[in-house]
C-alpha beads as a LAMMPS data file, in Angstrom:
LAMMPS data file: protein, C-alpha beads

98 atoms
97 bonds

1 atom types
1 bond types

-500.0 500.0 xlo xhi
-500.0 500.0 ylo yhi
-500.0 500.0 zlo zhi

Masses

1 110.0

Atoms # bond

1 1 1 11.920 3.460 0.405
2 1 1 10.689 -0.142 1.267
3 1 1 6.987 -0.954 0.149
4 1 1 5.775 -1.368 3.487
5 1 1 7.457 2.256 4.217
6 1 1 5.482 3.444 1.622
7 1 1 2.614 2.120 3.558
8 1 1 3.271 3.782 6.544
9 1 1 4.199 6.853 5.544
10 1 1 0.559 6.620 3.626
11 1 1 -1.087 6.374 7.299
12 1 1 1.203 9.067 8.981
13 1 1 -0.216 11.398 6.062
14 1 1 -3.889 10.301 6.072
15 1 1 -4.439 8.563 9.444
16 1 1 -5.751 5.529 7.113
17 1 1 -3.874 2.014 7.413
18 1 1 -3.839 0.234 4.086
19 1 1 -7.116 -2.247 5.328
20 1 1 -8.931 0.969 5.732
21 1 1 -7.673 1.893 2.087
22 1 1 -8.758 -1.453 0.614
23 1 1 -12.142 -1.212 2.555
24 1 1 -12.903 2.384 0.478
25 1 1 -11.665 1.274 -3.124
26 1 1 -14.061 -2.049 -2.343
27 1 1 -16.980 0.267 -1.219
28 1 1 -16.112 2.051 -4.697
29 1 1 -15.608 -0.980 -7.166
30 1 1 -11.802 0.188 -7.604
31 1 1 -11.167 -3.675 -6.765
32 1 1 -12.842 -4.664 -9.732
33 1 1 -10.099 -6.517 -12.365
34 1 1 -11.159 -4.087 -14.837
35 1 1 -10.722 -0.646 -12.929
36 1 1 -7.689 0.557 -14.192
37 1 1 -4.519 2.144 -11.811
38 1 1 -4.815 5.583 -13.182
39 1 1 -8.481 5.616 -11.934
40 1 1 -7.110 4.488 -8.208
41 1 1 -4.294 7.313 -8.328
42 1 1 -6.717 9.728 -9.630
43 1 1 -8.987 8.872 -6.912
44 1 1 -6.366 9.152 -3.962
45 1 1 -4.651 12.168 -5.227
46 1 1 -7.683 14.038 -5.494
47 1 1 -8.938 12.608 -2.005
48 1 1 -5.851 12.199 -0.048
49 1 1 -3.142 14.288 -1.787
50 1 1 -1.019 11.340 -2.680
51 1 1 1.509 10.947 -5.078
52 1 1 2.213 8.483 -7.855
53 1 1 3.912 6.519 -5.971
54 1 1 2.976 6.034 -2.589
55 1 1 -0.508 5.488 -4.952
56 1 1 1.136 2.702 -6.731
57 1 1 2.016 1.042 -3.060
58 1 1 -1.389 1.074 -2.597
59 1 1 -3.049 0.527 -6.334
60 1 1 -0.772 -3.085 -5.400
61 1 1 -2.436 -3.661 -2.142
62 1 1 -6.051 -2.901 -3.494
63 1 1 -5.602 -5.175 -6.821
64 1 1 -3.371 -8.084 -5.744
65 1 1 -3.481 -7.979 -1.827
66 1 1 -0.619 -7.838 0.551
67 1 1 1.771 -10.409 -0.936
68 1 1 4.735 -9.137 -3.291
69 1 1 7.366 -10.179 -4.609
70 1 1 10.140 -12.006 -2.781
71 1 1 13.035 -10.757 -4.840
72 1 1 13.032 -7.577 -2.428
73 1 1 13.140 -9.288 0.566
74 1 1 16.621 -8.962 2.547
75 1 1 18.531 -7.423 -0.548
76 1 1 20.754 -4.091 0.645
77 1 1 18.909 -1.844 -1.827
78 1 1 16.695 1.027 -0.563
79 1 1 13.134 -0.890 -1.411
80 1 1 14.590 -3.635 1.025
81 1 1 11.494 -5.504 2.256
82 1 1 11.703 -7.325 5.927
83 1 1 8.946 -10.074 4.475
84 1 1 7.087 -10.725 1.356
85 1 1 3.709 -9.928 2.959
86 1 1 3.140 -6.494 4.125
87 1 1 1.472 -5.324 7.100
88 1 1 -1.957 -3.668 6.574
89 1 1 -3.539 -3.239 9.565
90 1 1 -1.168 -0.058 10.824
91 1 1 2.305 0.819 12.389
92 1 1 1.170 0.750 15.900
93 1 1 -0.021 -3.061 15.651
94 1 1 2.251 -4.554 13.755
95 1 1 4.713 -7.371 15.433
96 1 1 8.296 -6.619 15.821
97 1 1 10.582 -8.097 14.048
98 1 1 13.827 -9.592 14.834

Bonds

1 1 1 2
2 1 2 3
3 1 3 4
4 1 4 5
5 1 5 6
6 1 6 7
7 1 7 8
8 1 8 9
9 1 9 10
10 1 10 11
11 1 11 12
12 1 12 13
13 1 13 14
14 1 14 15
15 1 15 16
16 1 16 17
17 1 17 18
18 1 18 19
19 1 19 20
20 1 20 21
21 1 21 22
22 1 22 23
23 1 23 24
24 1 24 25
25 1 25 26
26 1 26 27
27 1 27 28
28 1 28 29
29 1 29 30
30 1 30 31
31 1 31 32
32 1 32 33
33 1 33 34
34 1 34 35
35 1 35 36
36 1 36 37
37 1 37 38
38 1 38 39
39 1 39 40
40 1 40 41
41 1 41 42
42 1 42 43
43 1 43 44
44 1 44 45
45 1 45 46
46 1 46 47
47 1 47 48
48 1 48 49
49 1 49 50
50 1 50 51
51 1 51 52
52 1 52 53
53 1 53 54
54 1 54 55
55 1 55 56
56 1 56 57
57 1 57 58
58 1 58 59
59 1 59 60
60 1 60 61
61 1 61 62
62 1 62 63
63 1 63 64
64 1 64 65
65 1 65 66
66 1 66 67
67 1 67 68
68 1 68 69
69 1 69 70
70 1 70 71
71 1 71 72
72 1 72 73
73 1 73 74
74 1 74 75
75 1 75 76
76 1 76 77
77 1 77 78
78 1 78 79
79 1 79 80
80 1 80 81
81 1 81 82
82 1 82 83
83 1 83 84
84 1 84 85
85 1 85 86
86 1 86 87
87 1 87 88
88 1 88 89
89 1 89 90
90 1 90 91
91 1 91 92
92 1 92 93
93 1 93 94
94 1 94 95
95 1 95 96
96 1 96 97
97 1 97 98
């Protein structure tokens, strides 16, 4: 699964786009550098019933942003990445692609 289909399969389940994600860990100082991963995936398992790693997908987005890394981009495995900057702002506004 790609890392942006991680993403959306995050806002099918909760009916939260990744923004709306950051926006909650901010309100709860989970952006902080110090605030460890394992407090994030506690946080949305007990919340949102998420596992470990659709989590992780967003642990990345809520520590580091929406930029990763470029060596998944257009390689033929299954975490195949159109771009190196995902889409946060949900499925139903993001651009097509060619």
């Amino acid at each position: 699964m790609s890392f942006q289909a991680y993403l959306d399969t995050i806002e099918e389940k909760t009916g939260l786009t990744p923004r709306q994600f950051i926006a909650l860990a901010q309100e709860r100082g989970f952006d902080a550098p110090s605030t460890k991963a394992g407090t994030i995936i506690d946080w949305l398992k007990q919340d949102y019933d998420l596992g470990r790693g659709h989590a992780m997908a967003l642990v990345h987005v809520i520590k580091k942003g929406p930029k990763i890394d470029a060596k998944h981009v257009g390689t033929s495995g299954s975490h195949r990445d159109e771009s190196d900057i995902l889409w946060l702002d949900g499925k139903a506004t993001r651009p097509e692609t060619a």
